[in-house]
C-alpha positions as CSV (number, residue, x, y, z in Angstrom):
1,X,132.8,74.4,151.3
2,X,132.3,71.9,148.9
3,X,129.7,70.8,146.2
4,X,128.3,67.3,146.0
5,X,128.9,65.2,143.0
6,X,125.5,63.8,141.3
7,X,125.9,60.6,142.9
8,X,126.2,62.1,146.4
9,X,123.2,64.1,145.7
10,X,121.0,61.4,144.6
11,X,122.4,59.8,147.7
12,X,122.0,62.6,150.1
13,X,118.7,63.3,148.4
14,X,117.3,59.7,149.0
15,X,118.6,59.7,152.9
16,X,116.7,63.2,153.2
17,X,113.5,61.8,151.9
18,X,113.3,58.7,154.0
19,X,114.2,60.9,156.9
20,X,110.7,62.6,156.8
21,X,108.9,59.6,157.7
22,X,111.2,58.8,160.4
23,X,110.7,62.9,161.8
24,X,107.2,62.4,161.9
25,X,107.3,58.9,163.7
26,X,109.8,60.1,166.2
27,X,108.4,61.1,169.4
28,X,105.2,59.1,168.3
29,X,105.9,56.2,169.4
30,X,103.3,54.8,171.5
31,X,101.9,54.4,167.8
32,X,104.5,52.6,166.4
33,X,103.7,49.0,165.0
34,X,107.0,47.0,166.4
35,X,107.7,43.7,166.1
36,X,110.5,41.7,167.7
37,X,113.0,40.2,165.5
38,X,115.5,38.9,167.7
39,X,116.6,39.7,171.0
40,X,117.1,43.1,171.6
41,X,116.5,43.7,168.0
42,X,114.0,45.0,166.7
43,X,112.6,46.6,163.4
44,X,109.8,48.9,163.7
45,X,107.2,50.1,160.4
46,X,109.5,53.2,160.2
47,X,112.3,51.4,159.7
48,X,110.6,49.2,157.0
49,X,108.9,52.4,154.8
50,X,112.3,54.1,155.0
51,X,114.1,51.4,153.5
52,X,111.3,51.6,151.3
53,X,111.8,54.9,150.4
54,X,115.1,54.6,150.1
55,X,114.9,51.4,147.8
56,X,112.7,53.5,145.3
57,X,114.9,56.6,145.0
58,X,118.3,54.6,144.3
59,X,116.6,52.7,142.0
60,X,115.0,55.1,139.9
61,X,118.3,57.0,139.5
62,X,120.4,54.1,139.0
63,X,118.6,51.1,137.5
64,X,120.5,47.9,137.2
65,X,122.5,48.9,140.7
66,X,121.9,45.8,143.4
67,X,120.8,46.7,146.9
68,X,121.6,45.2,150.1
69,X,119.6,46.4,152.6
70,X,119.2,45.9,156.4
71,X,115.3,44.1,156.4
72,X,115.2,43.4,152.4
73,X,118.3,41.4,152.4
74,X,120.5,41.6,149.0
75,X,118.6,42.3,145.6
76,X,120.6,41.4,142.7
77,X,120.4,44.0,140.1
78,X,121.6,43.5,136.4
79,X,124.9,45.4,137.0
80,X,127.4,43.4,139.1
81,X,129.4,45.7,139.4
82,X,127.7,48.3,142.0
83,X,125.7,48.1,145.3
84,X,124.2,50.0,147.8
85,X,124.9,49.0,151.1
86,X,121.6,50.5,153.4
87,X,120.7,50.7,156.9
88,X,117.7,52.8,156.9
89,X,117.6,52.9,160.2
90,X,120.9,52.6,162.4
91,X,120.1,52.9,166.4
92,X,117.1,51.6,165.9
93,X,116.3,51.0,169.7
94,X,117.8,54.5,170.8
95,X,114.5,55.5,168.0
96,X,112.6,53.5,170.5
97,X,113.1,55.2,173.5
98,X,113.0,58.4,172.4
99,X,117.0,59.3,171.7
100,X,117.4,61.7,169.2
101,X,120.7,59.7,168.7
102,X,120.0,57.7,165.2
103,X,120.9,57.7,161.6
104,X,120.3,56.4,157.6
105,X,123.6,55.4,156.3
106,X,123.7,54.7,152.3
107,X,126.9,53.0,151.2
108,X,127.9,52.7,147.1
109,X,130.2,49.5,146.6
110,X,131.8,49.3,143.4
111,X,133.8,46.0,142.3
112,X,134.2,45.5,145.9
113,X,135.4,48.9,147.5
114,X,133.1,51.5,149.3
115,X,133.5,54.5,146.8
116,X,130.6,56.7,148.4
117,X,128.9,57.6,152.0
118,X,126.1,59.2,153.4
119,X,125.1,59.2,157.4
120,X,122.1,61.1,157.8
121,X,121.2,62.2,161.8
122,X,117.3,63.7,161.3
123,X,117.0,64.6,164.1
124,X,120.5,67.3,164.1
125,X,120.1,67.8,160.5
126,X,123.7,66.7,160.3
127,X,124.7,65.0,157.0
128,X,127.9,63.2,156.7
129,X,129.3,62.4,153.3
130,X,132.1,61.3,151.6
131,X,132.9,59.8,148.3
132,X,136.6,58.1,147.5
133,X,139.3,60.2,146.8
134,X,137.6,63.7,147.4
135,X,137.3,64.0,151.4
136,X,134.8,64.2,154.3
137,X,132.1,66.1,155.0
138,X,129.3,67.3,157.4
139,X,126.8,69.3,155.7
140,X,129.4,71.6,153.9
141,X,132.2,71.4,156.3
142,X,135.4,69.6,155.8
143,X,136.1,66.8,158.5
144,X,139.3,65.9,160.0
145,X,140.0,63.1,162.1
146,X,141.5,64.2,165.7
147,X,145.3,64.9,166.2
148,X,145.4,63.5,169.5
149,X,148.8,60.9,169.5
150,X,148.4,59.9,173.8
151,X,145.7,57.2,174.3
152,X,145.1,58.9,177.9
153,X,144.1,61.9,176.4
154,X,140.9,60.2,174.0
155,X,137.4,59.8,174.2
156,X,137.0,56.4,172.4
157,X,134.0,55.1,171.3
158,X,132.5,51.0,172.0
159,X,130.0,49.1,170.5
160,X,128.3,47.1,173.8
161,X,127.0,43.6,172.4
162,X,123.4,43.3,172.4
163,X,121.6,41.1,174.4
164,X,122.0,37.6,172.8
165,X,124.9,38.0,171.2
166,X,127.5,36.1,173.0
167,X,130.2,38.4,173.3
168,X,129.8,39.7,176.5
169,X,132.4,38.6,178.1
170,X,135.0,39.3,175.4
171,X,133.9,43.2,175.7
172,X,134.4,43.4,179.3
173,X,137.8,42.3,179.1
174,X,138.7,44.9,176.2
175,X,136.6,47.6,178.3
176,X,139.0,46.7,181.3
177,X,142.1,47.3,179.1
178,X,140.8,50.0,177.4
179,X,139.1,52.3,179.8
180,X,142.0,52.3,182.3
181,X,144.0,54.0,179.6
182,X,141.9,56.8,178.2
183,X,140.2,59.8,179.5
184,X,136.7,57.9,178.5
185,X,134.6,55.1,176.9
186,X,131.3,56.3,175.4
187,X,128.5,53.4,174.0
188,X,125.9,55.9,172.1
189,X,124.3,52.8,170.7
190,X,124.4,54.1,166.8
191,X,127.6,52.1,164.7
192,X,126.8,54.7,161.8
193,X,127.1,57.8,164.1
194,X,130.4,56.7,165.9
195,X,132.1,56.6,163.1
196,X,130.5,59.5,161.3
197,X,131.9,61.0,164.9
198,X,135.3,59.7,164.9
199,X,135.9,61.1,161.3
200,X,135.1,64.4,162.7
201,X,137.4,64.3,165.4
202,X,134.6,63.9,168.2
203,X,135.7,60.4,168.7
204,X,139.3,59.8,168.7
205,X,138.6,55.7,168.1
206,X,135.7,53.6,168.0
207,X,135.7,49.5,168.1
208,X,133.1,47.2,167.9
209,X,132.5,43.5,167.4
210,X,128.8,43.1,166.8
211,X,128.1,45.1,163.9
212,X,127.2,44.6,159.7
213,X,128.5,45.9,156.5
214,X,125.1,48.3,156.4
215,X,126.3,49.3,160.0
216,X,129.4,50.4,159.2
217,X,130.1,50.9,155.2
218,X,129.5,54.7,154.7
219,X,131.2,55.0,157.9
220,X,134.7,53.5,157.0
221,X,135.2,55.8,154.2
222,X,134.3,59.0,156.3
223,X,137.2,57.6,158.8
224,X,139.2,56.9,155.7
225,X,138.8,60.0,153.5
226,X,139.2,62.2,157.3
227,X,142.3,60.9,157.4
228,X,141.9,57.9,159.6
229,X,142.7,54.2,159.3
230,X,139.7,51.7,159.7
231,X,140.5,47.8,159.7
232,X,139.0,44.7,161.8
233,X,139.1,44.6,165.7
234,X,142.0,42.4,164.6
235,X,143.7,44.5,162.9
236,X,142.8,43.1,159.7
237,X,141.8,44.4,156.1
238,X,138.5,42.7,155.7
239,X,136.6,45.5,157.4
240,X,133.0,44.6,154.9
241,X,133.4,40.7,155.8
242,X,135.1,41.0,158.9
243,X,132.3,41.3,161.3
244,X,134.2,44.0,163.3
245,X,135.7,47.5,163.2
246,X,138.4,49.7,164.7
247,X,139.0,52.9,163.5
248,X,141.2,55.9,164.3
249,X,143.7,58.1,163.6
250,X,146.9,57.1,162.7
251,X,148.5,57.1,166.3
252,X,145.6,56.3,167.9
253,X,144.3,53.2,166.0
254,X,147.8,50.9,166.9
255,X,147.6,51.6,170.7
256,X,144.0,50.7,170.8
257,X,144.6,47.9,168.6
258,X,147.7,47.3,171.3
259,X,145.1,47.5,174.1
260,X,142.4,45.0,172.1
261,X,144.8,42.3,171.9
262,X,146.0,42.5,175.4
263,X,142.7,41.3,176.2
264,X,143.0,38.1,174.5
């Protein structure tokens, strides 16, 4: 067991007050004002008030901090120094249908590195969180990534691109190298969760090409502070401007990285 810094707490506190307007939309949502943002994409009200909420809290706690959210866009605040990094609502058309597969992910970038993570599933009342140098956690539980080392014994996790998107046809040639070397490929359709997942040894890999630094920020250091490793589809460091993710444990992350660029 382990107690949350004040930072996580604020964090966790924020992610836990924006979820209540999300509880109460979910499974309501004939009455949900949606509008269509791009294809495939779309942002509902609930996603708007809980970024909302969650641009009030942060900022009440720690003035001057910049925000980057999802549907606000970046917000420079008079320290430089730190950001939050939000996606109020990540799986936002799994919300849609009814999916109780969805989560608020609250990233804390200082001079460039992630240094705190929450991933917030409502609907489980699972709350991921890590903060740099002091582990991984769900709820008060310690995570550890997976010890699997033989890619044909993993569950792996894929980001499917979205309609629109253009990289269809580069994902069906990784899912053809990848699939016919593991014991599964799941697409839950939530970046946050994967990798909240793969830090707790659910996953044993996730990769994806179509994600955002609000997608995906919070995530890489629960992979990272589980014991992971987290870089670009490529293999490369610039995870945050990168526009892609792999993560993994240590033996599992260079054969699916292997496997990736086979399908060039």
């Amino acid at each position: 067991m382990s107690t949350q810094s004040a930072l996580l707490k604020v964090m966790s506190d924020a992610a836990r007050k924006a979820a209540r307007g999300l509880n109460r939309d979910f499974g309501e949502l004939a009455e949900l004002q949606v509008a269509k943002k791009a294809p495939a994409d779309f942002v509902t009200a609930a996603d708007l008030k809980a970024e909302q909420v969650i641009f009030e809290e942060l900022s009440r706690a720690r003035p001057g901090y910049s925000f980057h959210g999802e549907e606000r866009g970046l917000i420079e605040g008079s320290d430089k120094t730190h950001t939050w990094i939000v996606d109020p609502l990540d799986g936002t058309t799994n919300f849609l249908h009814a999916i109780p597969h969805f989560a608020i992910n609250i990233a804390l970038q200082r001079d460039g590195a992630i240094v705190a993570g929450v991933t917030y599933n409502p609907v489980s009342n699972e709350l991921f969180w890590a903060e740099k140098g002091r582990g991984a956690f769900v709820n008060d539980h310690r995570l550890r990534v997976a010890a699997r080392q033989k890619l044909d014994e993993t569950i792996v996790g894929a980001g499917i691109p979205f309609l629109g998107h253009g990289l269809h046809a580069t994902f069906l040639k990784e899912l053809h190298q990848v699939s016919q070397r593991v014991a599964g490929v799941r697409s839950l359709g939530a970046t946050a969760l994967d990798l909240a997942w793969v830090a707790a040894g659910r996953f044993d890999a996730f990769w994806d090409r179509k994600s955002f630094p609000w997608d995906y920020a919070a995530g890489m250091l629960l992979v990272t502070e589980a014991g992971g490793k987290v870089t670009t589809a490529d293999g490369g460091d610039d995870v945050l401007g990168g526009g892609s993710i792999l993560a993994g444990n240590l033996d599992i992350h260079p054969l699916l990285l292997s496997r990736l660029t086979a399908a060039k």
